[in-house]
C-alpha positions in Angstrom: 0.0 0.0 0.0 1.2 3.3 -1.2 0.5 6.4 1.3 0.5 10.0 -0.3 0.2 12.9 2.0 -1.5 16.6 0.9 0.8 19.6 1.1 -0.7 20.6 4.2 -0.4 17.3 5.9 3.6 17.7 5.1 3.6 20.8 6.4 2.0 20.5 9.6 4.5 17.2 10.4 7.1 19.7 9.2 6.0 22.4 12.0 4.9 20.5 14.9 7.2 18.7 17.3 9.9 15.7 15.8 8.3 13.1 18.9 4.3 14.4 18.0 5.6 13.9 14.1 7.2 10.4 15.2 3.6 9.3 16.7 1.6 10.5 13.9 3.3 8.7 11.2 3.4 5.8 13.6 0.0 5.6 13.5 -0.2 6.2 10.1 1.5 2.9 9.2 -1.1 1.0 11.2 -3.5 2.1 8.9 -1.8 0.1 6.3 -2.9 -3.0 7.6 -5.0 -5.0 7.1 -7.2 -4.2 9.6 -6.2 -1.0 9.8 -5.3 -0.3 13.7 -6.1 2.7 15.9 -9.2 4.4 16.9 -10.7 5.3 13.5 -14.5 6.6 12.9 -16.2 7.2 9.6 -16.6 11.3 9.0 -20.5 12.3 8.6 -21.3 15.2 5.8 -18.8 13.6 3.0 -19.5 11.3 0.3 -15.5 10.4 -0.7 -15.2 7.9 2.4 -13.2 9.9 4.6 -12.1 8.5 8.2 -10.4 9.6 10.8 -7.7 8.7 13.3 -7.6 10.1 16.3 -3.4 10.2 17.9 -3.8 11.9 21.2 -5.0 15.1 21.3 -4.6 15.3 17.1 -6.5 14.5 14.2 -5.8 12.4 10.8 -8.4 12.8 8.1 -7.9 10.5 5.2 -9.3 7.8 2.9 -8.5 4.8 0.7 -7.9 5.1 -3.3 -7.4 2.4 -5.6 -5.3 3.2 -8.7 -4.6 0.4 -11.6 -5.4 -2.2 -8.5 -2.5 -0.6 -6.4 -4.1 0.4 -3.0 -3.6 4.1 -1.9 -4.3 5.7 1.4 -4.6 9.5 1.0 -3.9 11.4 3.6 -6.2 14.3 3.3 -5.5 16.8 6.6 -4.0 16.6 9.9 -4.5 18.9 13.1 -5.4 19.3 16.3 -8.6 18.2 17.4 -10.6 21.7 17.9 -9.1 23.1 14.4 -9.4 20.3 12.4 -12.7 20.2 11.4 -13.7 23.7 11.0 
């Protein structure tokens, strides 16, 4: 499984701090498996399949893509938990 971030996703792992960073991607890569780990919830109000993982107090909004049978998780947004979904 390929994982593709959005520019804003790499820049908020570029700002915030190398061990919050460290436990963010951690949990990213438990979402490549199969089943995917971590305390994950299906987002209301969108039609693409959007989920997210909660990591502490932060947020990781994303969804699955499939591309010439080659699985992709999209990584759509990441923030804290009171900015993230405004």
């Amino acid at each position: 499984m390929k994982v593709k971030y959005s520019k804003s996703a790499l820049k908020f792992l570029a700002n915030v701090q190398k061990k919050v960073a460290d436990s963010i991607r951690e949990a990213i890569d438990g979402l490549t498996l199969t089943p995917p780990e971590g305390d994950i919830k299906i987002m209301q109000g969108y039609n693409d399949g959007r989920l997210r993982l909660r990591v502490g107090k932060y947020r990781v909004i994303y969804r699955y893509d499939v591309d010439n049978e080659l699985k992709i998780l999209y990584i759509i947004d990441i923030g804290s938990r009171g900015d993230i979904y405004k």
